[in-house]
N, C-alpha and C positions, 0 to 999 in steps of 0.2 A: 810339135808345131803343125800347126793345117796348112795346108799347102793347095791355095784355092784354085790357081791355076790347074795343076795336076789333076784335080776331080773333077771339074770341070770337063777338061779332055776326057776322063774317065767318064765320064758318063757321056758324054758324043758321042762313044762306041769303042768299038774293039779298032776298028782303024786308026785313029786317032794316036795308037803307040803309046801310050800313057797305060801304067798300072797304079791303083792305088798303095801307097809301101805304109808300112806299120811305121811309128816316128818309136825313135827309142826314148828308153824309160829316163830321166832325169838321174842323173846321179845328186844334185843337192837341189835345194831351192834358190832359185833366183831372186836377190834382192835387188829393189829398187832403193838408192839409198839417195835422200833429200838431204846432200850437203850442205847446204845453204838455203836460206828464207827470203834472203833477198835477190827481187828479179826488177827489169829493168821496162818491164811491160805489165797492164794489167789486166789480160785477159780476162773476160766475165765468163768463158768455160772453165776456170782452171782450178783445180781442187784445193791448191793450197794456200794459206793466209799467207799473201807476199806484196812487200811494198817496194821501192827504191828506197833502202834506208839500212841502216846495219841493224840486226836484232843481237841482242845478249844473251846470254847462254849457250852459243854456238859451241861447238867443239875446237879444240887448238890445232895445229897441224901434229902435233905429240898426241892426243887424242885417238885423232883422226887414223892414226896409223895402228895403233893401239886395239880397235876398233877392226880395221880391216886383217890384224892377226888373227883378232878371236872368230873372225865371218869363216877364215880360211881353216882354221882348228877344227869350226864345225861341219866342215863338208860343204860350203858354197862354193860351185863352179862358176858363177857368172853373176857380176855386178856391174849394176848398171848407176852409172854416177848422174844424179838429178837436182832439182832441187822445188823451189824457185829458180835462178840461172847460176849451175853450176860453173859457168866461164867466169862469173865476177868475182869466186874467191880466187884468190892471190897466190896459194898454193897447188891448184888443179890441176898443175903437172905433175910435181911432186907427188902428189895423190895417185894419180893414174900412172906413173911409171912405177910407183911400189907393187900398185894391185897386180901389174904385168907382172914383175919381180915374182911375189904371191905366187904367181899358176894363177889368176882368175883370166877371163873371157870379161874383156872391160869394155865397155859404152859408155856413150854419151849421151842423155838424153838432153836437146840443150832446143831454146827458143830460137837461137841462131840469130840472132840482135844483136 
């Protein structure tokens, strides 16, 4: 991770108390995982096809879990639970207290709406 502040400093100078540290190496890759299609907002920057509406083919909460064994099998340390607006499925506790269960580094990335 960059850590802007800290270079910043580092380059002000040597008083400044700041050194720049090497960030360590990742042990798995980090996914971003789009739970859900549907969000509640329709932001014109937002990368993904999302309405106020339920889509079909969504995953089930059995799926879903299904899913985050095989992330955790592969070596993902850190999942970041997204969507459209992860908060309006029904399940997103459920979800999030498993991936803890797991060993992952869980987030949220949410519109907060």
């Amino acid at each position: 991770m960059f850590r802007l502040t800290r270079y910043l400093n580092y380059l002000a100078g040597p008083d400044s108390g700041s050194t720049p540290v090497a960030c360590a190496t990742p042990s798995g890759p980090v996914v971003i995982w789009n739970l859900i299609r549907r969000c509640n907002l329709t932001c014109m920057h937002c990368y993904s096809t999302s309405a106020d509406r339920d889509f079909s083919g969504e995953l089930s909460t059995g799926e879903a879990l299904v899913v985050m064994e095989d992330l955790r099998q592969f070596g993902v340390p850190v999942l970041i639970l997204s969507g459209g607006e992860p908060l309006l499925r029904k399940d997103i506790f459920t979800l999030s207290q498993r991936a803890r269960e797991l060993g992952f580094y869980v987030a949220l990335s949410t519109n907060a709406h």
